[in-house]
C-alpha positions as CSV (number, residue, x, y, z in Angstrom):
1,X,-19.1,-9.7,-26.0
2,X,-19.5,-8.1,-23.0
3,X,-18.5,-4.9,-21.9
4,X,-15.3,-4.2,-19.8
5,X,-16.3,-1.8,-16.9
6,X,-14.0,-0.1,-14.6
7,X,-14.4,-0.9,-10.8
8,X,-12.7,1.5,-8.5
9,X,-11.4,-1.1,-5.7
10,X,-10.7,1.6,-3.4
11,X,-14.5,1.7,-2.6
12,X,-14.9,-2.1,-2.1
13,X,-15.4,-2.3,1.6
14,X,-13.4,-5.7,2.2
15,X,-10.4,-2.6,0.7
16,X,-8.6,-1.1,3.7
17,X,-7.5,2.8,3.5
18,X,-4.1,2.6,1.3
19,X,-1.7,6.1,1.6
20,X,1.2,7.1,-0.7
21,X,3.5,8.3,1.6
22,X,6.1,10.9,0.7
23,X,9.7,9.9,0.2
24,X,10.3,12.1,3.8
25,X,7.7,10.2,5.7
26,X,9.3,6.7,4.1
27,X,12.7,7.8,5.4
28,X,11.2,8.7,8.4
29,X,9.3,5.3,8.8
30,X,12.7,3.8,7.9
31,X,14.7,5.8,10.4
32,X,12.3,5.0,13.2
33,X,13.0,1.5,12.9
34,X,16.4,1.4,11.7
35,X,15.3,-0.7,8.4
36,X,15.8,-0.7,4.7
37,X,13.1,-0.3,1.9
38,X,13.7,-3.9,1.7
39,X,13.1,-4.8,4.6
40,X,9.4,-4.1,4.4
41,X,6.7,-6.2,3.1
42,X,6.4,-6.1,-0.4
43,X,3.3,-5.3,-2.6
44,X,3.4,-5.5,-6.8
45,X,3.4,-2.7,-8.7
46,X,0.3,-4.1,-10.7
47,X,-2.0,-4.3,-7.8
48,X,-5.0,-3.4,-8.4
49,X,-4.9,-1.0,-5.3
50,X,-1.7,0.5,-6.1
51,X,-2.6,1.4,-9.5
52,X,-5.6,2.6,-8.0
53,X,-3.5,4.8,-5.9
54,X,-0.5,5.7,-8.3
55,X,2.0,3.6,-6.6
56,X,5.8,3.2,-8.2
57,X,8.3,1.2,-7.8
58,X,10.1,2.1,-4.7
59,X,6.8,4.0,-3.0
60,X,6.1,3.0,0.2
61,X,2.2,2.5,0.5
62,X,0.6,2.7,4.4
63,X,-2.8,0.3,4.8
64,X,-4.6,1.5,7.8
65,X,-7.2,-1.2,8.8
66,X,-9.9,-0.9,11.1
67,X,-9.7,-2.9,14.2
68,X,-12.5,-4.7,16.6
69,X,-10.1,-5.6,19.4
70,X,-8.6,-3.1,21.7
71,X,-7.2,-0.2,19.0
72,X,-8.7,1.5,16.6
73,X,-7.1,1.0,13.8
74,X,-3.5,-0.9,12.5
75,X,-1.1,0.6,10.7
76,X,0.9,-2.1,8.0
77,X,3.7,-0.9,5.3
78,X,4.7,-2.3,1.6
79,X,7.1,-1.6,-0.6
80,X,6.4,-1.6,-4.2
81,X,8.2,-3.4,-6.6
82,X,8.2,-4.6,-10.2
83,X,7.3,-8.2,-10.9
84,X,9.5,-9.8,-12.1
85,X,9.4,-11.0,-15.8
């Protein structure tokens, strides 16, 4: 039987930068425009990247992307939630 190995999937390249933000930079984000938790694109719990990073239900996780066009870099947001069972 083979042999189970753990792959970190935070160093897969095809894996954008994913950050944790604090529960002051969510309510920020939120503030800025005038939205609810809910209102954000959602993201499972059991993703493989927000296990990776430590994610909860109710985190809100930023994915910065690199771009080829005319920025630098995109910012998306996701909320985490449980799956439901």
């Amino acid at each position: 039987m083979p042999r189970k190995r753990n792959i970190d999937v935070l160093l897969h390249n095809l894996v954008p930068k994913h950050v944790l933000l604090t529960k002051k930079e969510a309510e920020e984000l939120l503030d800025k425009y005038k939205i609810r938790y809910t209102d954000l694109p959602q993201m499972f719990a059991k993703d493989p990247v927000a296990l990776a990073i430590g994610a909860r239900e109710g985190d809100v996780v930023k994915i910065v992307r690199e771009s080829d066009t005319t920025v630098n870099e995109i910012e998306y947001y996701r909320y985490i939630k449980k799956e439901k069972k």
